[in-house]
N, C-alpha and C positions, 0 to 999 in steps of 0.2 A: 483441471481448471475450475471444476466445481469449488474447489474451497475458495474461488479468489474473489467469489461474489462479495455485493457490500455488506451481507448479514453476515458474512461467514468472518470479515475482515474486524469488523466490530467485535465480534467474540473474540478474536485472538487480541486486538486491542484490549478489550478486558481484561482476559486473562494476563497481561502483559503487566497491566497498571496492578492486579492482585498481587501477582510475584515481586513486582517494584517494592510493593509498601507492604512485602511480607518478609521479606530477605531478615536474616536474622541479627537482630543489634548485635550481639556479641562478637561477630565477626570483626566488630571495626572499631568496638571498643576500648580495645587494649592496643590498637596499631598505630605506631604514627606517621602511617601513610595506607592508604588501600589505591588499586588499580583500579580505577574505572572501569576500563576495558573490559579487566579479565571479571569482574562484577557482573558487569552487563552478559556477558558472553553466556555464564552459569542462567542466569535469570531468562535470556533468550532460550536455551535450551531447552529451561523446566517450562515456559510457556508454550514454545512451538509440541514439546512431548503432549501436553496433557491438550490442545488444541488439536493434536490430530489424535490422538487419543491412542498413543503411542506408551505405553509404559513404561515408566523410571523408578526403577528403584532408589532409595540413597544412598546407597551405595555404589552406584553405579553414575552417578550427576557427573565427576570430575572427568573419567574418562569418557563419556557421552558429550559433554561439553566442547573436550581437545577434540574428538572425530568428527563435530558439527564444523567447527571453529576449522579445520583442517583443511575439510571438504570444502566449504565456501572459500577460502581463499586460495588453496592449490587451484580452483576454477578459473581463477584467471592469470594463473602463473604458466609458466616453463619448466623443463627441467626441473631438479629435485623439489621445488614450492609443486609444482605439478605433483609429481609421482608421492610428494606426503601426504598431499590432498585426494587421491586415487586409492590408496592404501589405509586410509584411516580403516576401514573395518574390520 
């Protein structure tokens, strides 16, 4: 519960806004359409990793993303939404 203080919240808010307006243009350049969702998801990732000061490699973002992304929301499933969120690691 230490990180949940209001400095500690502010720093991840930062970091948050960094990643927002860091994400790389070319991703969405050539597309005519991008996922918000799955955007943010990657972006949440890279922010929570280097916020708790957890290391990511780039190579490793897409599937650190899906096992973030998995976890939180098998948490409030059942059944197989359950058990992919259980099993993401």
């Amino acid at each position: 519960m230490n990180a949940m203080d209001r400095e500690s919240i502010n720093k991840l808010e930062d970091i948050f806004r960094k990643h927002l307006n860091h994400t790389k243009p070319e991703k969405g350049e050539n597309l005519e359409s991008v996922t918000l969702f799955k955007e943010i998801e990657e972006i949440l990732c890279r922010a929570v990793c280097e916020w708790t000061e957890v290391p990511l490699a780039e190579s490793e973002i897409s599937k650190r993303t899906e096992q973030l992304s998995n976890m939180i929301d098998g948490s409030g499933g059942t059944g197989p939404r359950y058990h992919k969120g259980s099993k993401s690691t």
